[in-house]
mmJSON file of the N, C-alpha and C atoms, coordinates in Angstrom:
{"data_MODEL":{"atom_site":{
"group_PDB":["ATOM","ATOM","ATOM","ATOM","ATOM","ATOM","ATOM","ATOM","ATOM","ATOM","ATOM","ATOM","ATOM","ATOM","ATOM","ATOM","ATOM","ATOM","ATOM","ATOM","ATOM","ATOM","ATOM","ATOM","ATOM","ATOM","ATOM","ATOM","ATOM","ATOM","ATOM","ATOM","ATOM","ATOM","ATOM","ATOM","ATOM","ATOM","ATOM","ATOM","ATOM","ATOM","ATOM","ATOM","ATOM","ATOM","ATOM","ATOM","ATOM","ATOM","ATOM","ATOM","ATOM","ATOM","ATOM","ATOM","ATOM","ATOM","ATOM","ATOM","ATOM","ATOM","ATOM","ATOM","ATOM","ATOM","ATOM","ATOM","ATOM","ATOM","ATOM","ATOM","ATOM","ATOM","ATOM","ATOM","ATOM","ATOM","ATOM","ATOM","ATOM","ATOM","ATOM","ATOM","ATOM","ATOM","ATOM","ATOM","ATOM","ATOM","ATOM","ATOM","ATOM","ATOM","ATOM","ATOM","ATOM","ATOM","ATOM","ATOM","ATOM","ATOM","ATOM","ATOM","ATOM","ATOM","ATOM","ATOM","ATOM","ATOM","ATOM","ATOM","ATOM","ATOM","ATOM","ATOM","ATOM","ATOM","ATOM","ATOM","ATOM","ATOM","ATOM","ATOM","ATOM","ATOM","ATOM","ATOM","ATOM","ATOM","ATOM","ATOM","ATOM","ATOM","ATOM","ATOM","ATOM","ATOM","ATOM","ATOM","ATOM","ATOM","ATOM","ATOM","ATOM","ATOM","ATOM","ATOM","ATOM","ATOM","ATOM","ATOM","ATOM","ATOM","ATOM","ATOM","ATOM","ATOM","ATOM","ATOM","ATOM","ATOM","ATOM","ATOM","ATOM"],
"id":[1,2,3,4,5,6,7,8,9,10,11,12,13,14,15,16,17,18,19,20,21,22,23,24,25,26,27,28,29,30,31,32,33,34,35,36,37,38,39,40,41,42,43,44,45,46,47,48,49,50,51,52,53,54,55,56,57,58,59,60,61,62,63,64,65,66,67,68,69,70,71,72,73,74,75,76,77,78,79,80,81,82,83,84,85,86,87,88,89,90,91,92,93,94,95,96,97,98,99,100,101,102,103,104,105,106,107,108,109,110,111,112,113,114,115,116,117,118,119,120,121,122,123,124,125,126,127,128,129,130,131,132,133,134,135,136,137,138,139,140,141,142,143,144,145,146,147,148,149,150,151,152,153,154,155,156,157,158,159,160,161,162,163,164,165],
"type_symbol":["N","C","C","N","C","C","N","C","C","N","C","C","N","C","C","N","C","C","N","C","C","N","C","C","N","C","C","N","C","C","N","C","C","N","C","C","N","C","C","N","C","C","N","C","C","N","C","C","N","C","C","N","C","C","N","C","C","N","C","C","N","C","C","N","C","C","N","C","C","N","C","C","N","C","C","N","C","C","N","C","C","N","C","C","N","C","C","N","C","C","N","C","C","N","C","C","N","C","C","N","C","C","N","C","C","N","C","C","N","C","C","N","C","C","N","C","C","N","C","C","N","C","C","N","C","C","N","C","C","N","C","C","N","C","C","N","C","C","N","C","C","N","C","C","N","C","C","N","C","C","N","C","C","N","C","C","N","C","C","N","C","C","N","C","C"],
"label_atom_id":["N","CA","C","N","CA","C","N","CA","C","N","CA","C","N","CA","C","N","CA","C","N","CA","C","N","CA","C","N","CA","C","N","CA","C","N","CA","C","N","CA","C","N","CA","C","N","CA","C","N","CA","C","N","CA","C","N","CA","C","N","CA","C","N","CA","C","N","CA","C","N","CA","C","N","CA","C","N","CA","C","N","CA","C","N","CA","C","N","CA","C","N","CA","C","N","CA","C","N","CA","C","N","CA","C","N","CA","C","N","CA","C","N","CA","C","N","CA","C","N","CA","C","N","CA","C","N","CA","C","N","CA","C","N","CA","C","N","CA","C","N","CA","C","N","CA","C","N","CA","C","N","CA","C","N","CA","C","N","CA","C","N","CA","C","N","CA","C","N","CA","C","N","CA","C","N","CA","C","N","CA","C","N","CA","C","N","CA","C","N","CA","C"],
"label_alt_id":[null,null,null,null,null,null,null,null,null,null,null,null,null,null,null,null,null,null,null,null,null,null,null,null,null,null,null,null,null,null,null,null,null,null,null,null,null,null,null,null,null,null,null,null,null,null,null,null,null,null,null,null,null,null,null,null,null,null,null,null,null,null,null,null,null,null,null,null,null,null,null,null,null,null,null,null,null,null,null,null,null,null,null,null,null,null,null,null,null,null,null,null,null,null,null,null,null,null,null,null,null,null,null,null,null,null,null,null,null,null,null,null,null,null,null,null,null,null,null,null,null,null,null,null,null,null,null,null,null,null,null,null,null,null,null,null,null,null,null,null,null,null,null,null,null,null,null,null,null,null,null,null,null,null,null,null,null,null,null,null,null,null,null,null,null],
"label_comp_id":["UNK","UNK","UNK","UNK","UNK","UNK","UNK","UNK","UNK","UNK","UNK","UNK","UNK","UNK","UNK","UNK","UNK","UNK","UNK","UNK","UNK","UNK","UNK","UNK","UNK","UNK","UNK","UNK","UNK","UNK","UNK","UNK","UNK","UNK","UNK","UNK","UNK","UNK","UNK","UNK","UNK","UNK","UNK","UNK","UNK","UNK","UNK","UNK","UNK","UNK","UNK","UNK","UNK","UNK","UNK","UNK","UNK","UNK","UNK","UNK","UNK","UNK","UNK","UNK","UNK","UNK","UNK","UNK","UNK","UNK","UNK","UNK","UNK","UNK","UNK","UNK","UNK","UNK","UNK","UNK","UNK","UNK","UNK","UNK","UNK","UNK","UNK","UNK","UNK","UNK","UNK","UNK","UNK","UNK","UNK","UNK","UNK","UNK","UNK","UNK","UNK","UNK","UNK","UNK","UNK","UNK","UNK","UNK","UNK","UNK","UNK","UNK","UNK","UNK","UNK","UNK","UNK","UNK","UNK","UNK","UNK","UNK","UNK","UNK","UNK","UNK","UNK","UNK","UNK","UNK","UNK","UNK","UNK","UNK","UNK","UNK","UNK","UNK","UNK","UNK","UNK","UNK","UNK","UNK","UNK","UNK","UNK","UNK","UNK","UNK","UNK","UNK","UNK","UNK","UNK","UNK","UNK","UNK","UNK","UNK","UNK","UNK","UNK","UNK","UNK"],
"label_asym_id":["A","A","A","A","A","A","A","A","A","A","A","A","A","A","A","A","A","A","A","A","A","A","A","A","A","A","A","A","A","A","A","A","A","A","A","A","A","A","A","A","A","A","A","A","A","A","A","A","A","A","A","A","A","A","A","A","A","A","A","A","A","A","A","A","A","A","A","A","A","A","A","A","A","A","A","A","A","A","A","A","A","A","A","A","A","A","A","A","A","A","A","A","A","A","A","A","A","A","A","A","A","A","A","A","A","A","A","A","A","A","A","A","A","A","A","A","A","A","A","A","A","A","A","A","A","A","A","A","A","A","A","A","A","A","A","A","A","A","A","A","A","A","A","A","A","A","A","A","A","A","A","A","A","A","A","A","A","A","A","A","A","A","A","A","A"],
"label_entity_id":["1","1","1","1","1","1","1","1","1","1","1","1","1","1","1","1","1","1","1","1","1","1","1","1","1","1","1","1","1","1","1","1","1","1","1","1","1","1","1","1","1","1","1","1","1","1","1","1","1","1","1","1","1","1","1","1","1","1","1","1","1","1","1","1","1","1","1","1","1","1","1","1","1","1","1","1","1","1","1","1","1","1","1","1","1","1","1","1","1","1","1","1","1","1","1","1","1","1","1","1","1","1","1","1","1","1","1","1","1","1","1","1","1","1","1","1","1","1","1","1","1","1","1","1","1","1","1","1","1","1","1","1","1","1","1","1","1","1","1","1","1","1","1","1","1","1","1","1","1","1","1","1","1","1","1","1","1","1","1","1","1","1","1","1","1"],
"label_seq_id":[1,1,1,2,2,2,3,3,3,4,4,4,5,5,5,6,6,6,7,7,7,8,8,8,9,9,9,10,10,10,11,11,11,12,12,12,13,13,13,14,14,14,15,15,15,16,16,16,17,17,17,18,18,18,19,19,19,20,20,20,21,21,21,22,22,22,23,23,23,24,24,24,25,25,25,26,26,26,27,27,27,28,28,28,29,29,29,30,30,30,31,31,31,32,32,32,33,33,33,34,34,34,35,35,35,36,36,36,37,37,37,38,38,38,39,39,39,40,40,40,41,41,41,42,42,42,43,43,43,44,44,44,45,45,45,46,46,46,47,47,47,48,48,48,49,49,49,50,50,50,51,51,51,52,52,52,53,53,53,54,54,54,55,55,55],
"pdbx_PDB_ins_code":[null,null,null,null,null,null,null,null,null,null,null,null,null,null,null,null,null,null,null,null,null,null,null,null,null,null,null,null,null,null,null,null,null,null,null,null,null,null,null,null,null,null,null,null,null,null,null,null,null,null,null,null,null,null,null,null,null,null,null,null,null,null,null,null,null,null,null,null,null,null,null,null,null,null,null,null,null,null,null,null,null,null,null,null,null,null,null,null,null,null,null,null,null,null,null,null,null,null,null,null,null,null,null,null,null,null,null,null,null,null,null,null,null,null,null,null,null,null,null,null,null,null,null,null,null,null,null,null,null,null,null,null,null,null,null,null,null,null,null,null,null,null,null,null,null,null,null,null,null,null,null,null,null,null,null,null,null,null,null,null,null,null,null,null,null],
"Cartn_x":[106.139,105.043,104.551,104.008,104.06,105.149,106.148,107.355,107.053,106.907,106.751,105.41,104.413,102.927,103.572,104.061,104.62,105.577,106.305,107.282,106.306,105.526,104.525,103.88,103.286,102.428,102.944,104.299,105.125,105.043,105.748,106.163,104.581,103.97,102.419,101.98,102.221,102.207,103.062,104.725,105.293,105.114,104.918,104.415,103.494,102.338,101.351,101.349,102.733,102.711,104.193,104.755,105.712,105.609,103.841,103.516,103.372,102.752,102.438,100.906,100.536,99.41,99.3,98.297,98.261,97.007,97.121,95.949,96.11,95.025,95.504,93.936,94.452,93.463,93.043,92.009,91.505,92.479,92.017,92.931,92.173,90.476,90.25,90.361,90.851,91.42,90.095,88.944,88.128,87.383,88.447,87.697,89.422,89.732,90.667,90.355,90.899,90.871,92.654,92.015,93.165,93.297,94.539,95.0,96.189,95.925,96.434,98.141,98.077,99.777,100.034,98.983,99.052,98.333,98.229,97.153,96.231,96.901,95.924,94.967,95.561,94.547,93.208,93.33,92.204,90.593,90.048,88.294,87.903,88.151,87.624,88.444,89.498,89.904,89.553,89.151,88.782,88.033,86.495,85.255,85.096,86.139,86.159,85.697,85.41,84.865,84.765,86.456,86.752,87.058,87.033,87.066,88.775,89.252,90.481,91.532,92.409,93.524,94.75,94.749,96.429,96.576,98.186,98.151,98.62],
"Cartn_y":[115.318,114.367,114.002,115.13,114.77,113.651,113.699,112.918,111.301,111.411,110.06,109.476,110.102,109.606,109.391,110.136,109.55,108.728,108.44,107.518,105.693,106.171,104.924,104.539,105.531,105.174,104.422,105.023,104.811,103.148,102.771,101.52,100.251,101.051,100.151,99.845,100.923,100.981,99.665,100.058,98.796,97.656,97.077,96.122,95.427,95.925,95.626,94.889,95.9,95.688,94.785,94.33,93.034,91.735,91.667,90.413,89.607,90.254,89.766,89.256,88.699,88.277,86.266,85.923,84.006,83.75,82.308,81.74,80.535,80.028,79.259,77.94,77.036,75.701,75.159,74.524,74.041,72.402,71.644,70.261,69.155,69.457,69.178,69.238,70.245,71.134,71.236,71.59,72.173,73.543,73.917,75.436,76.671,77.019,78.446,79.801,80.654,81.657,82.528,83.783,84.709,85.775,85.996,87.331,88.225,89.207,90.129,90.616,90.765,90.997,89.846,88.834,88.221,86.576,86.219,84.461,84.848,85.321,85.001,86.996,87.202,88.899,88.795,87.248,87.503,87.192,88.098,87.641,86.345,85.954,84.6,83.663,83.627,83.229,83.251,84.597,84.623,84.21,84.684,83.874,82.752,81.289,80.256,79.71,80.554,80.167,79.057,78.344,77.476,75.98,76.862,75.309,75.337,74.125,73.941,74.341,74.922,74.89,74.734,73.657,73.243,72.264,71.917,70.994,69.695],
"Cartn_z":[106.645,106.721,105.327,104.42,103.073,102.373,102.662,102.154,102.638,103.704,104.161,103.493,103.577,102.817,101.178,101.198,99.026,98.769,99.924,100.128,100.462,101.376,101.668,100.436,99.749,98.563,97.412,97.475,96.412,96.129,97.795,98.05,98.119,98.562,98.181,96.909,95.8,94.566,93.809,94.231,93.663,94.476,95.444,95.68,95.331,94.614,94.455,92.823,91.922,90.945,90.444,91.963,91.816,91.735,91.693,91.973,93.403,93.716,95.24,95.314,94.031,93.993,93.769,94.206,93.799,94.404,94.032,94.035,94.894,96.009,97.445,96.665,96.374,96.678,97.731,97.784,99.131,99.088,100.523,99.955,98.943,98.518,97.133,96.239,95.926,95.022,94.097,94.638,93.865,93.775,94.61,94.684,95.634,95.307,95.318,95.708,95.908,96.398,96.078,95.353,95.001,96.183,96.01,97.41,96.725,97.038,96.858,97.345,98.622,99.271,99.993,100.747,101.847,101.502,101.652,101.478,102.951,103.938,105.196,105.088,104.422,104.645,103.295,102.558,101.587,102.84,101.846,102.739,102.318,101.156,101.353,102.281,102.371,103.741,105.238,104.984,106.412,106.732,105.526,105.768,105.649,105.323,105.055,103.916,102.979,101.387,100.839,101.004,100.506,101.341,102.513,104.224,104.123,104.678,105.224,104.012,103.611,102.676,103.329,104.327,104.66,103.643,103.354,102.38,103.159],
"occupancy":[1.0,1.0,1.0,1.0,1.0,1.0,1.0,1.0,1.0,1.0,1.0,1.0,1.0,1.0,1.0,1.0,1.0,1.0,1.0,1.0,1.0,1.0,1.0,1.0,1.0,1.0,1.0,1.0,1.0,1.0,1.0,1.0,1.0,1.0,1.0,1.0,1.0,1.0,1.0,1.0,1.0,1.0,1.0,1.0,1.0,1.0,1.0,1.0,1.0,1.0,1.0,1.0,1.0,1.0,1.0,1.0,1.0,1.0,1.0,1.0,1.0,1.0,1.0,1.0,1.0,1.0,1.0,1.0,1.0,1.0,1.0,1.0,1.0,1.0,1.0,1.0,1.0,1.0,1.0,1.0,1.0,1.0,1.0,1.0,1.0,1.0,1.0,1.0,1.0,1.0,1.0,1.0,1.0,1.0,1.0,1.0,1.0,1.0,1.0,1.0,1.0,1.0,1.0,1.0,1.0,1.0,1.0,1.0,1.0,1.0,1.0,1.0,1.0,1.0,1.0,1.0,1.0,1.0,1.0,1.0,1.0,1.0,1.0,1.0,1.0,1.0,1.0,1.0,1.0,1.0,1.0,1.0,1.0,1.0,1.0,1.0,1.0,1.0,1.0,1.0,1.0,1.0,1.0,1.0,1.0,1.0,1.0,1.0,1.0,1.0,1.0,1.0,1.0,1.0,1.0,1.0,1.0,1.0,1.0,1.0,1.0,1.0,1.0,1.0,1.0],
"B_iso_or_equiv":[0.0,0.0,0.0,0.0,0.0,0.0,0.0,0.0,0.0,0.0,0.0,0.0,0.0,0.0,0.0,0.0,0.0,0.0,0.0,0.0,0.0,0.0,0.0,0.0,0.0,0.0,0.0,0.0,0.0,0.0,0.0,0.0,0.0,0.0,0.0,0.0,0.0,0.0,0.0,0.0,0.0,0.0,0.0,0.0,0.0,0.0,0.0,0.0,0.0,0.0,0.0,0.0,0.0,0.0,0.0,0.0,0.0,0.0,0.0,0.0,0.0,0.0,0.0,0.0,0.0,0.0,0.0,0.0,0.0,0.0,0.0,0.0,0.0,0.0,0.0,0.0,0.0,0.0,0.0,0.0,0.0,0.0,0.0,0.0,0.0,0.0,0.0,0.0,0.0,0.0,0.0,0.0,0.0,0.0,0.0,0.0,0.0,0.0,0.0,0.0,0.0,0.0,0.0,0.0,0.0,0.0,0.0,0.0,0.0,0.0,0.0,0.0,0.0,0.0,0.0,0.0,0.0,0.0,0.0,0.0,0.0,0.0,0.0,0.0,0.0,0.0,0.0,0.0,0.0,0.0,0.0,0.0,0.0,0.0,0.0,0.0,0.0,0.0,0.0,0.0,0.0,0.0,0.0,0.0,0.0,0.0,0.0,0.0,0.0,0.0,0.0,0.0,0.0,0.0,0.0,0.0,0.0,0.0,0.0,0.0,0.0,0.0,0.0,0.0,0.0],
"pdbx_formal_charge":[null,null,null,null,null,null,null,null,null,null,null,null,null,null,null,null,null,null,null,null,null,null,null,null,null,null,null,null,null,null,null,null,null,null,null,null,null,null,null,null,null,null,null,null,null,null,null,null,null,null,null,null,null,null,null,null,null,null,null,null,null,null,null,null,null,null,null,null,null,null,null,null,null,null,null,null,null,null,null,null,null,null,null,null,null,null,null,null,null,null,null,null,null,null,null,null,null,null,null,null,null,null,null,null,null,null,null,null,null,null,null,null,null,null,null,null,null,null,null,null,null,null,null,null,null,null,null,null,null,null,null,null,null,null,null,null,null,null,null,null,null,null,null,null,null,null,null,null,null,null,null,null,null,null,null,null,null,null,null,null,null,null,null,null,null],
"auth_seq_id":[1,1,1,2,2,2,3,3,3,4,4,4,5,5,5,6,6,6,7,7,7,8,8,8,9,9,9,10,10,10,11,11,11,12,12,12,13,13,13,14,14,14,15,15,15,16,16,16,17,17,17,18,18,18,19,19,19,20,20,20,21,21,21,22,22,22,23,23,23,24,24,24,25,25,25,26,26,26,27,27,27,28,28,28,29,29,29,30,30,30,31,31,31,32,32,32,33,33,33,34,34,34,35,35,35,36,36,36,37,37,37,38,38,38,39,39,39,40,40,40,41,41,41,42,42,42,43,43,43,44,44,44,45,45,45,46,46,46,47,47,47,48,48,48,49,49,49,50,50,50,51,51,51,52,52,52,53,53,53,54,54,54,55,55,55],
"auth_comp_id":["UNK","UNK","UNK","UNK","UNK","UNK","UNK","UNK","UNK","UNK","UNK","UNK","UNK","UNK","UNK","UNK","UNK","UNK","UNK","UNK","UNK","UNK","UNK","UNK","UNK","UNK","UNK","UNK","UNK","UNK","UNK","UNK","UNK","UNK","UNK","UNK","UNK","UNK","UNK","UNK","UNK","UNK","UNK","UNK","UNK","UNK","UNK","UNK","UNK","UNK","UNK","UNK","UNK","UNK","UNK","UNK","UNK","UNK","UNK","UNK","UNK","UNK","UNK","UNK","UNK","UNK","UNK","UNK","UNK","UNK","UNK","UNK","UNK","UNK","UNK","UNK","UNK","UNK","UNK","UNK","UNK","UNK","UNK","UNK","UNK","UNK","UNK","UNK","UNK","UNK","UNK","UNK","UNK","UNK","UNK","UNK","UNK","UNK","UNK","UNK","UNK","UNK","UNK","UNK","UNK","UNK","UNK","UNK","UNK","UNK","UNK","UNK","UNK","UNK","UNK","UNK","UNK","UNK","UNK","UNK","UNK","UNK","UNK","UNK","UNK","UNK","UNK","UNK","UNK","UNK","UNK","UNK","UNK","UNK","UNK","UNK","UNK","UNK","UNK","UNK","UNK","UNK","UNK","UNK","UNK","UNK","UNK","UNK","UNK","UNK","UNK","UNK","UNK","UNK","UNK","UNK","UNK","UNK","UNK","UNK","UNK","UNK","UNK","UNK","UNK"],
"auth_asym_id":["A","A","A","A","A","A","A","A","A","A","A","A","A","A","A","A","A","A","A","A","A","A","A","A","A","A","A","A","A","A","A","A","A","A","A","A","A","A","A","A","A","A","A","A","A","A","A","A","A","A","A","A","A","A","A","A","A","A","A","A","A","A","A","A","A","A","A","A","A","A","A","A","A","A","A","A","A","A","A","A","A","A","A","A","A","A","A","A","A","A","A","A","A","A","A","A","A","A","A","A","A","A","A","A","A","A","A","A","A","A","A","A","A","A","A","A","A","A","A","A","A","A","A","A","A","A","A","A","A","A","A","A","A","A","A","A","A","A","A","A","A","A","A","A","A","A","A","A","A","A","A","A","A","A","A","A","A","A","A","A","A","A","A","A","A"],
"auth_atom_id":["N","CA","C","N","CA","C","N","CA","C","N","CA","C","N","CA","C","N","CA","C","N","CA","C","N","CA","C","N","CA","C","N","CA","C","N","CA","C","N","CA","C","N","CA","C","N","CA","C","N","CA","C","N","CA","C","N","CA","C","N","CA","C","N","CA","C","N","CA","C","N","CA","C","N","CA","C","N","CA","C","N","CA","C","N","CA","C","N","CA","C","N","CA","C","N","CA","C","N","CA","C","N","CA","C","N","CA","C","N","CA","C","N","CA","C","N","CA","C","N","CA","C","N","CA","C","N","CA","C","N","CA","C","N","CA","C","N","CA","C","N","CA","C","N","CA","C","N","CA","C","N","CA","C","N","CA","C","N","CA","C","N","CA","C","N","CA","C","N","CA","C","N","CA","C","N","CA","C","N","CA","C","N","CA","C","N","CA","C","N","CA","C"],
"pdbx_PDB_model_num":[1,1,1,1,1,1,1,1,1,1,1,1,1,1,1,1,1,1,1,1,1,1,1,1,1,1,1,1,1,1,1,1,1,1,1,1,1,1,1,1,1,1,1,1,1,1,1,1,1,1,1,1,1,1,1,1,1,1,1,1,1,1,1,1,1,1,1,1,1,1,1,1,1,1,1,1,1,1,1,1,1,1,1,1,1,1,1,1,1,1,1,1,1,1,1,1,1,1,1,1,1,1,1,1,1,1,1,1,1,1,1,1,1,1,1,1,1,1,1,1,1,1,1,1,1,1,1,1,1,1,1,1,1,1,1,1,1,1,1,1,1,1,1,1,1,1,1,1,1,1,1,1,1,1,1,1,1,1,1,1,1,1,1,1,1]
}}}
């Protein structure tokens, strides 16, 4: 079980540090929002921060 938890971590670790990060514009393009692994798991997304960002 240990193995698998350092094996998970490991892989969260390099993911994180492959660049799985960006930045999503609204379709004004006056206002953005950065995310981390995902575009749809940022909070300002969720909370609508920025309103519609389809392009």
């Amino acid at each position: 079980m240990k193995n698998i938890f350092k094996l998970s971590a490991l892989a969260l670790f390099v993911s994180v540090l492959s660049g799985c990060t960006g930045s999503v514009y609204n379709k004004e393009k006056n206002c953005d929002y950065d995310y981390l692994l995902h575009p749809a798991v940022s909070i300002s997304k969720i909370i609508g921060g920025c309103g519609a960002t389809d392009k």
